[in-house]
C-alpha positions as CSV (number, residue, x, y, z in Angstrom):
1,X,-27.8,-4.7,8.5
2,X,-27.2,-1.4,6.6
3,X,-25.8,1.1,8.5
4,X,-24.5,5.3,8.5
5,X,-21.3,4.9,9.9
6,X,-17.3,6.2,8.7
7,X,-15.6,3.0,6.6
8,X,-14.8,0.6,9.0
9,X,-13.7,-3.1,8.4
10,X,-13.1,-6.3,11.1
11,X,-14.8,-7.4,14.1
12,X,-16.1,-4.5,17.2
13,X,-16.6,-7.0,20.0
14,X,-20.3,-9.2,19.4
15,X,-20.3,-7.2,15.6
16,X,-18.5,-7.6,12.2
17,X,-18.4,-4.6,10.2
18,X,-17.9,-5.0,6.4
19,X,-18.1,-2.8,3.7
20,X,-20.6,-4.3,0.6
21,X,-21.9,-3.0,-3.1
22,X,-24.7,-1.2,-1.0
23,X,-22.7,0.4,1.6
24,X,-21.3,0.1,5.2
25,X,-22.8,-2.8,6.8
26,X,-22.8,-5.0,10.2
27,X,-23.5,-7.7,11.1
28,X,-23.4,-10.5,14.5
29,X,-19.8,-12.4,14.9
30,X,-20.1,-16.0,14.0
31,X,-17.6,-17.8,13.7
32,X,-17.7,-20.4,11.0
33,X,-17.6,-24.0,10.8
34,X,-14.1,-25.5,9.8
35,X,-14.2,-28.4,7.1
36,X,-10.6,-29.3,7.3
37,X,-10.3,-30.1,3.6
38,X,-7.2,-31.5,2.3
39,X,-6.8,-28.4,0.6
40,X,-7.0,-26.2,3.0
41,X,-4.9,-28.7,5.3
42,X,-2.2,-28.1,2.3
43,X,-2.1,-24.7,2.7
44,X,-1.6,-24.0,6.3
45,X,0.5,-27.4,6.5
46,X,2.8,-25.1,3.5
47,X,2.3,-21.6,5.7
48,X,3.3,-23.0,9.1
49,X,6.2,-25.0,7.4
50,X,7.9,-21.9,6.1
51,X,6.9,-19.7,8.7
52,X,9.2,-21.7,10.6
53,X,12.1,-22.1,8.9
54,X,12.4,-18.2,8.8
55,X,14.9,-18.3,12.1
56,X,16.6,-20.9,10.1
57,X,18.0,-17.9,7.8
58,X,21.0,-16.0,8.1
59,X,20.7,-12.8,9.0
60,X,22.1,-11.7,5.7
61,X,19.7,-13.8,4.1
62,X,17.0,-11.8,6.4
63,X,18.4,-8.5,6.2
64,X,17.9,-9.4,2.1
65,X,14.2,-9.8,2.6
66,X,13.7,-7.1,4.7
67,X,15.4,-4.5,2.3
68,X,13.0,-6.6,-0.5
69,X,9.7,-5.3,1.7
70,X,10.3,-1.4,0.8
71,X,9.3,-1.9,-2.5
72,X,6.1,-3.5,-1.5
73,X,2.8,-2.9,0.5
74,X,0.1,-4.8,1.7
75,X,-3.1,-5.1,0.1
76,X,-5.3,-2.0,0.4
77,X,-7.7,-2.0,2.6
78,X,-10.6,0.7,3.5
79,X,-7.7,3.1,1.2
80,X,-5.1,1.9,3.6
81,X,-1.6,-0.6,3.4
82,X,2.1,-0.9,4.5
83,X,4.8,-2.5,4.3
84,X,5.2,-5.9,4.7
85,X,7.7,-7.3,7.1
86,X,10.8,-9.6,5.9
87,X,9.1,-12.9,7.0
88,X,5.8,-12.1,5.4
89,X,7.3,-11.6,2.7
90,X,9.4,-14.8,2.8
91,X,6.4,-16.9,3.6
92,X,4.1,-15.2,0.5
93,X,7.2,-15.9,-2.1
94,X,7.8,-19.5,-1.1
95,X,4.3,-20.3,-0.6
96,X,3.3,-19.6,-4.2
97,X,5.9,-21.2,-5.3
98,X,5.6,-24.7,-3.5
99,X,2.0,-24.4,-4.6
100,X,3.3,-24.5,-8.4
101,X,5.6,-27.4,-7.4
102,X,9.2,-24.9,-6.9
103,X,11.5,-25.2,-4.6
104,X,12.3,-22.7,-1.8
105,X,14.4,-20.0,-2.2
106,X,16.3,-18.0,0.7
107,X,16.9,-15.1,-1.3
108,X,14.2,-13.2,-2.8
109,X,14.0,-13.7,-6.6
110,X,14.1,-10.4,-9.0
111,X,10.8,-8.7,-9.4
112,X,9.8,-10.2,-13.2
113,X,7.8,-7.7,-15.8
114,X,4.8,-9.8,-16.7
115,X,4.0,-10.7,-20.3
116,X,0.3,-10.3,-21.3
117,X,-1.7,-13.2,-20.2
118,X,-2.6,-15.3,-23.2
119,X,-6.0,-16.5,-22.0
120,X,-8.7,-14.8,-23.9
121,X,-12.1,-16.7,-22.7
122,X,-13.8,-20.0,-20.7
123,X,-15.8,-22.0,-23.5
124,X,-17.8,-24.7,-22.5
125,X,-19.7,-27.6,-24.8
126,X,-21.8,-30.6,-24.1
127,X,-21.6,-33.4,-26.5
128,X,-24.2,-36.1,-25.6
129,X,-23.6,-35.2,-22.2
130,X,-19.8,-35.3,-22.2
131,X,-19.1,-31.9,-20.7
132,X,-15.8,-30.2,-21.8
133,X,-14.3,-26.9,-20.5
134,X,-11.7,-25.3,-22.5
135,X,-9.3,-21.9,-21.8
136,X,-9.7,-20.5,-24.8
137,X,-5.6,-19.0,-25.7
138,X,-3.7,-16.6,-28.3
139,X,-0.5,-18.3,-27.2
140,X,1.3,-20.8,-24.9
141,X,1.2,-19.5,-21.2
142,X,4.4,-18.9,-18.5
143,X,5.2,-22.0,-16.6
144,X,3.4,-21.8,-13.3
145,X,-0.1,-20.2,-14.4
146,X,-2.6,-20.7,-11.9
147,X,-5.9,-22.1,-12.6
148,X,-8.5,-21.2,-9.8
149,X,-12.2,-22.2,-9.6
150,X,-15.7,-21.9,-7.6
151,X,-18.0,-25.0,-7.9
152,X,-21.0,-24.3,-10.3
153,X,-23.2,-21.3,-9.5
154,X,-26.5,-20.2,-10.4
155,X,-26.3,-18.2,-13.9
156,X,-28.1,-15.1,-12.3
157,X,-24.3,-14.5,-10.1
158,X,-22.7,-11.9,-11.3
159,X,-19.3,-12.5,-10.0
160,X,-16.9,-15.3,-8.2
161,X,-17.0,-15.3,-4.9
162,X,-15.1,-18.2,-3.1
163,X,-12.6,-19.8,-5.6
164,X,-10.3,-22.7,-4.9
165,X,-6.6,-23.6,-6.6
166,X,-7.1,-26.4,-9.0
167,X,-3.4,-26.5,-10.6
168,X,-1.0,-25.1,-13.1
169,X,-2.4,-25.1,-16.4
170,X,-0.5,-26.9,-19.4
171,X,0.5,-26.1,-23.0
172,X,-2.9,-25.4,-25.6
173,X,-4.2,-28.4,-27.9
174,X,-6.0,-27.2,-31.2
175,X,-8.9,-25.9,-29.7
176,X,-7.3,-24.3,-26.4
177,X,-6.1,-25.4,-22.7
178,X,-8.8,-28.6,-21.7
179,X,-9.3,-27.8,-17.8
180,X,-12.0,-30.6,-16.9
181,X,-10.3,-32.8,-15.4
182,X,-8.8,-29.9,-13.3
183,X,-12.5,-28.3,-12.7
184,X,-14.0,-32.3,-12.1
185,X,-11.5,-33.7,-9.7
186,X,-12.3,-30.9,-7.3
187,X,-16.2,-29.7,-8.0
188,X,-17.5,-32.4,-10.2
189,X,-19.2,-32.4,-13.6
190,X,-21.6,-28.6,-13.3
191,X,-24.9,-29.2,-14.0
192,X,-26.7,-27.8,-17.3
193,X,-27.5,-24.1,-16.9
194,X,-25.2,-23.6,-13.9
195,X,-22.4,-20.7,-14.1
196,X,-18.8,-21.8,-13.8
197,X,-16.0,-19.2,-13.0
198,X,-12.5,-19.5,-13.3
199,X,-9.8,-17.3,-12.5
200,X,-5.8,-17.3,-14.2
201,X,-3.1,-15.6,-13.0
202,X,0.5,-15.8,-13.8
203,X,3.1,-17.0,-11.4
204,X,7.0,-16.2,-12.0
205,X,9.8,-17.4,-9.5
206,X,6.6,-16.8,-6.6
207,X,5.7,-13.2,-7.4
208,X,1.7,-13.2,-8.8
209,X,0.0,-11.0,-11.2
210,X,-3.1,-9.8,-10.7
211,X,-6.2,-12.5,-11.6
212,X,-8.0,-12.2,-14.7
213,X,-11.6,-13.5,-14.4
214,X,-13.9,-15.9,-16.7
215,X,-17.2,-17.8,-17.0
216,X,-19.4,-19.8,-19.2
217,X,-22.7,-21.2,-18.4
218,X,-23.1,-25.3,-19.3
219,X,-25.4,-25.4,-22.1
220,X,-27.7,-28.1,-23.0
221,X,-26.2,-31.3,-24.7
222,X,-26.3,-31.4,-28.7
């Protein structure tokens, strides 16, 4: 339910307030159902086992981290962040990169400057029903890109809304970067005249630049 109200964000007892493209809203807490994927198993099995291993660090090793968290904040929200502490910090570097397939580090690694990401479009084809999606590139990208993706969508969406990591992507062919197999294994073949998005972003020693964004919709088989 709409509602005329100063920004507000996060759950008020019964209610859930949430900000949306057509204002402040609210709405009744429910809490959701948990599917326990392995993916999601993966991820807080990879959280909880670096969380952990934070009092395992010397305290130089800590102090390092902690000095490393004035250069960064938290994600905005409702015009407002901060600093992280040393262990969140710890736990968002060496998360990223076990989910790339690096090793930890107890140090954190020097801030890179990113290159431009060399993915320029999603292209997808349907020969004889054979469908094929394809990252469309101007050059080979870094080592540890991240391929992320929603299952098919209706072509009237307008943007992604829940997207899942599929993998690091590999070096272009001819025609581009072939992601089916990546997009498949997780969501299955899309349907013709469904909307697939895909997001990219570029991940160096565990420090993540931001997403860039692209879809195609499945067209009908030639």
């Amino acid at each position: 339910m709409k509602i005329l109200d100063i920004p507000q964000s996060g759950k008020r007892g019964p209610n859930v307030s949430l900000g949306g493209r057509y204002g402040q809203s609210s709405r009744p807490l429910v809490i959701p159902t948990d599917p326990r994927t392995h993916a999601q198993l993966r991820v807080r099995r990879l959280m909880s086992d670096v969380s952990s291993k934070w009092s395992t660090l010397t305290q130089a090793q800590r102090d390092a981290w902690i000095a490393e968290t004035r250069r960064h904040r938290s994600k905005p929200r409702l015009g407002q962040s901060g600093p992280l502490t040393g262990c969140q910090l710890w736990v968002k570097i060496n998360c990223a990169r076990l989910m790339i397939g690096s090793d930890e580090v107890t140090l954190p690694p020097p801030v890179p400057i990113f290159p431009i990401l060399p993915i320029s479009g999603l292209v997808i084809t349907n020969a004889a029903d054979v469908i094929t999606l394809t990252l469309t590139t101007t050059g080979a990208p870094f080592d540890g890109t991240m391929l992320w993706g929603e299952k098919p969508c209706s072509p009237g969406r307008g943007t992604a809304r829940r997207l899942m990591f599929l993998g690091v992507l590999g070096s272009p062919g001819a025609d581009g970067i072939d992601i089916s197999s990546a997009y498949k294994n997780r969501f299955g073949s899309p349907k013709v005249g469904s909307k697939v998005f895909v997001r990219v972003n570029q991940n160096i020693d565990g420090w993540e630049d931001l997403p860039s964004q692209f879809w195609a919709i499945v067209p009908a088989a030639t």
